[in-house]
C-alpha positions in Angstrom: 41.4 52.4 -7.6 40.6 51.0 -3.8 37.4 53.4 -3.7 36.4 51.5 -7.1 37.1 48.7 -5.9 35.1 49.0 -2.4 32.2 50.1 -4.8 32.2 47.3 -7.4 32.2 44.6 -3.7 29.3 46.9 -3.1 27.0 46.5 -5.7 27.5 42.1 -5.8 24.9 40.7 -5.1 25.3 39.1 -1.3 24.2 35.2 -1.2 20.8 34.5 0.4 21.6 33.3 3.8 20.7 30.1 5.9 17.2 30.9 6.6 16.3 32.3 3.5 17.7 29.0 1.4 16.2 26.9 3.8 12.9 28.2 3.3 13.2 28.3 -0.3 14.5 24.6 -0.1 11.1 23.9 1.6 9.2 25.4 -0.3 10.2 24.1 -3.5 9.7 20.8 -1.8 6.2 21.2 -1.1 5.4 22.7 -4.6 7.0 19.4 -6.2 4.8 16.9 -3.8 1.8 19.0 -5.0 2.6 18.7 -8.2 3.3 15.4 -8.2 0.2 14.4 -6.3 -2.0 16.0 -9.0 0.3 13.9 -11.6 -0.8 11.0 -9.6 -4.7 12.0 -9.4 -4.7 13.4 -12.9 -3.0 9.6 -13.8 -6.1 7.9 -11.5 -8.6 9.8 -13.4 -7.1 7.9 -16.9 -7.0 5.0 -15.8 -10.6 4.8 -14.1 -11.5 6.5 -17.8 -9.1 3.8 -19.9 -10.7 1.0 -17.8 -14.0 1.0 -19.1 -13.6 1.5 -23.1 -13.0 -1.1 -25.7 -11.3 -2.9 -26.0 -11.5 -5.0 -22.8 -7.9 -7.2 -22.6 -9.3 -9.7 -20.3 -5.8 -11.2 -20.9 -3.7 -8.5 -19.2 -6.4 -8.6 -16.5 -6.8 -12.4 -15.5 -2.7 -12.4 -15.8 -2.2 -9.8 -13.3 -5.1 -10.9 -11.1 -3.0 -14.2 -10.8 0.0 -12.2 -9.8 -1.2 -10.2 -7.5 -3.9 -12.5 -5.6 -2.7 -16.4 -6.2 1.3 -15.4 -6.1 0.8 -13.7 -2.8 -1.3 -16.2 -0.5 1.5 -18.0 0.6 3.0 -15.2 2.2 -0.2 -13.6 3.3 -1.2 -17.2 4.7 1.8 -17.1 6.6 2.5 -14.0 7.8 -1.7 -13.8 8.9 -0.7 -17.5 10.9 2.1 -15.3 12.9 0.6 -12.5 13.6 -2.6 -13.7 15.0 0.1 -16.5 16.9 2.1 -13.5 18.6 -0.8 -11.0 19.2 -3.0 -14.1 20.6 0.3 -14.9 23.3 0.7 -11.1 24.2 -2.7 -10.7 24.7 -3.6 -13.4 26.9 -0.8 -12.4 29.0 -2.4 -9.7 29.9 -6.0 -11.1 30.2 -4.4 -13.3 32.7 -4.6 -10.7 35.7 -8.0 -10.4 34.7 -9.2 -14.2 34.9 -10.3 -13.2 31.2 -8.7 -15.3 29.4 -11.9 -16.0 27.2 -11.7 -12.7 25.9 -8.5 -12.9 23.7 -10.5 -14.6 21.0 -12.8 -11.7 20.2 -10.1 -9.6 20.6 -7.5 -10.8 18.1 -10.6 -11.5 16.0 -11.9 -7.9 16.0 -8.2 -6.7 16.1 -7.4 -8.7 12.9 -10.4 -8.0 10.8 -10.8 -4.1 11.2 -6.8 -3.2 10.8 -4.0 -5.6 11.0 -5.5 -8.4 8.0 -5.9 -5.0 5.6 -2.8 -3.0 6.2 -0.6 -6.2 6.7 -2.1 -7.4 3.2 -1.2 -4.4 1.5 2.1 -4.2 2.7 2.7 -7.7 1.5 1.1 -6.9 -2.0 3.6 -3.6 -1.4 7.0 -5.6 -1.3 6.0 -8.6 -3.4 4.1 -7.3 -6.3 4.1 -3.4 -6.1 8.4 -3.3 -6.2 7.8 -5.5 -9.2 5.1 -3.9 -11.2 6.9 -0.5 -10.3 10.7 -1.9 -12.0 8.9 -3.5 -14.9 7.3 -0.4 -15.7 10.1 2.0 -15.3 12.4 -0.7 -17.3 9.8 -0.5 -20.1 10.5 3.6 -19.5 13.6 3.8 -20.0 14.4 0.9 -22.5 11.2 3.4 -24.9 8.9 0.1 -25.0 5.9 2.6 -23.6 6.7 4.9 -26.5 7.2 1.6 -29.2 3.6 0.8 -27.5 1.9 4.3 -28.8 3.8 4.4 -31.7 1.6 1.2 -32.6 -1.6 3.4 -31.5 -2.0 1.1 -27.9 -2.7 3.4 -25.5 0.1 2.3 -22.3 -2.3 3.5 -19.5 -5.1 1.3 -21.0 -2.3 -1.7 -21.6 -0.1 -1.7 -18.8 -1.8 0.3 -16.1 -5.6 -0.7 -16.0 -5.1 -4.3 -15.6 -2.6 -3.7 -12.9 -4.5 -1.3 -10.6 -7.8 -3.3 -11.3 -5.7 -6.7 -9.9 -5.0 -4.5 -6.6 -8.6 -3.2 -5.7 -10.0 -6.5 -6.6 -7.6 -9.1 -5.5 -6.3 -7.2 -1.9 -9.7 -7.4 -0.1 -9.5 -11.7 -0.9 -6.6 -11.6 0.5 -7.6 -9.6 3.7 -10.0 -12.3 4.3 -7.6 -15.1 3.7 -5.6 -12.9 6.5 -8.6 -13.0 8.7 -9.4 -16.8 8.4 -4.7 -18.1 9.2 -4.6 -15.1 11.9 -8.0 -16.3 13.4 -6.6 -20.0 13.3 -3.4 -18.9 14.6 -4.5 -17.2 17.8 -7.0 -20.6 18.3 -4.1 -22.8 18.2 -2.2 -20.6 20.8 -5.1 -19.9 23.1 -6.7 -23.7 23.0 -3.1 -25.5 22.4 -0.8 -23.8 24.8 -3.3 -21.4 27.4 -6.0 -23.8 28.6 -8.7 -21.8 26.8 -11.6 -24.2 25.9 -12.4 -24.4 21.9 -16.1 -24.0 22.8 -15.3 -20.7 24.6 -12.9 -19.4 22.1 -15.9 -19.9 19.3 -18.3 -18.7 21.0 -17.3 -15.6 22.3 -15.9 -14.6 18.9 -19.1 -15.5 17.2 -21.0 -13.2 20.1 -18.6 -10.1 19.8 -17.4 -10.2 16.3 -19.7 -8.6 13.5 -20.0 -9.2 9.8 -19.6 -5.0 9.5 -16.4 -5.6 11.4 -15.8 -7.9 8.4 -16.8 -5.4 5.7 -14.7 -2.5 7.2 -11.8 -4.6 6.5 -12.4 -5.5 3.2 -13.3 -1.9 2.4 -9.6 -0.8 3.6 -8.4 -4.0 1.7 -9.9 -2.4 -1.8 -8.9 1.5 -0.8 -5.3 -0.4 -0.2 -5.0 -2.0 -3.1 -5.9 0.9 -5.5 -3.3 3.1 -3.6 -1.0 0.9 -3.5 -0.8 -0.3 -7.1 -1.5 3.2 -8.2 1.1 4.4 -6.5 4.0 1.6 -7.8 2.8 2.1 -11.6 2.7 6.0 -11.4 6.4 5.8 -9.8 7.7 3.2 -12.9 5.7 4.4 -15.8 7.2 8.1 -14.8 10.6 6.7 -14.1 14.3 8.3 -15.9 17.6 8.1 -16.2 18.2 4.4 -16.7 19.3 1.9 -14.2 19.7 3.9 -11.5 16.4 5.9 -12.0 14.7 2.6 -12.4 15.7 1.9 -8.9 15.6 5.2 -7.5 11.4 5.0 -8.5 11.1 1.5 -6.7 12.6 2.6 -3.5 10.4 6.1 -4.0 7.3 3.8 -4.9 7.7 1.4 -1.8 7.7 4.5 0.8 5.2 6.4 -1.0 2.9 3.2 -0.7 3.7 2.5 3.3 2.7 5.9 3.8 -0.4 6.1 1.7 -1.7 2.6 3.8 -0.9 4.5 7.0 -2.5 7.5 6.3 -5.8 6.2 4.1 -5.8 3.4 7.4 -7.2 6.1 9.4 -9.2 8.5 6.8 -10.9 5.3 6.1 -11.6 4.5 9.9 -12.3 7.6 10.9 -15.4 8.3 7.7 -16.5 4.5 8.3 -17.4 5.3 12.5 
């Protein structure tokens, strides 16, 4: 009986160890971000498709184009007015022990225009509109409204997705510029009000360094940050399951996903564009 026994222990199968389920743990990972990144190409490819056939619901479109753009000045206004503020009194701190103080205008200006007005703009769009777009979407998901919608032979991507993603790449670059024009006006009121800078010095000099390309390189990033961005919230809600708490599991999943994307396409973009 023991020497059965000893050869029954045997013959079990012995559990993988550490290593092994770690490495299985990331690689199962991996396969499931590469799947779900050709989900999320495979989803972009619709909707660029669904966006230019009939019918056209102008509706939808000018809707979510006020969303987007008009219901997120404010903040963009604001949060432009601080930033150019701070970076214009941390800067000129430092120009100081240079006796080149005249130089903080071109430099918030050029600072502003090629990174901070795009990527701060799309994180704003992010938290205000993207968390919103991605819970109404995953609420329509798990409540079967996107399966009432092609029961009625209305395609959902064309309905719900196309004029959201169209309202990001078209509506994010306006609001980069709107960034550009408070954070410019910011770091003037700082540098003219409060560090003895002369206006005529602080306009000139940003006239004489700053370029309209300068310009367009932030507007380009504004549009590649929009699309991402919205993209990624509507992929995360229209795929979202398992009710309420999925619902929110997808927003919190669609507002990292999007951080990340602006970070990363923030320097793809930079680095094909010089």
């Amino acid at each position: 009986m023991a020497s059965d026994n000893a050869q029954k222990a045997e013959q079990q199968p012995q559990p993988p160890s550490l290593l092994v389920r770690s490495v299985e743990d990331v690689g199962r990972g991996a396969i499931a971000n590469v799947e779900e990144l050709g989900s999320l190409v495979s989803l972009g490819v619709d909707v660029a498709r669904w966006s230019v056939r009939r019918p056209f619901r102008w509706q939808n479109l000018f809707f979510q184009l006020d969303f987007v753009g008009v219901g997120s000045v404010f903040i963009v206004l604001l949060t432009g007015l601080f930033t150019g503020m701070v970076f214009a009194h941390q800067s000129s701190r430092a120009f100081e022990m240079f006796d080149a103080e005249s130089l903080v205008g071109p430099t918030v200006a050029l600072v502003l225009t090629r990174e901070l007005a795009p990527v701060f703009s799309a994180l704003m769009v992010t938290m205000r509109a993207g968390s919103a777009m991605c819970t109404e979407l995953g609420t329509m998901r798990v409540t079967e409204q996107v399966d009432a919608l092609e029961t009625m032979a209305v395609n959902p991507v064309q309905y719900l997705l196309v004029p959201r993603i169209l309202a990001g790449l078209f509506m994010v670059p306006v609001l980069t510029l709107l960034f550009d024009t408070s954070g410019i006006l910011g770091a003037y009121a700082v540098s003219v009000g409060t560090k003895g800078v002369s206006a005529g010095t602080f306009i000139s000099r940003t006239q004489q360094w700053l370029d309209p390309v300068d310009v367009y390189e932030g507007l380009i990033k504004g549009a590649v940050f929009g699309l991402s961005v919205t993209l990624v919230c509507c992929f995360k809600g229209f795929n979202a399951s398992g009710g309420a708490k999925g619902v929110g599991k997808a927003t919190t999943e669609a507002m990292v996903s999007s951080a990340l994307s602006i970070f990363i396409l923030d320097f793809i973009v930079g680095v094909l564009l010089h």
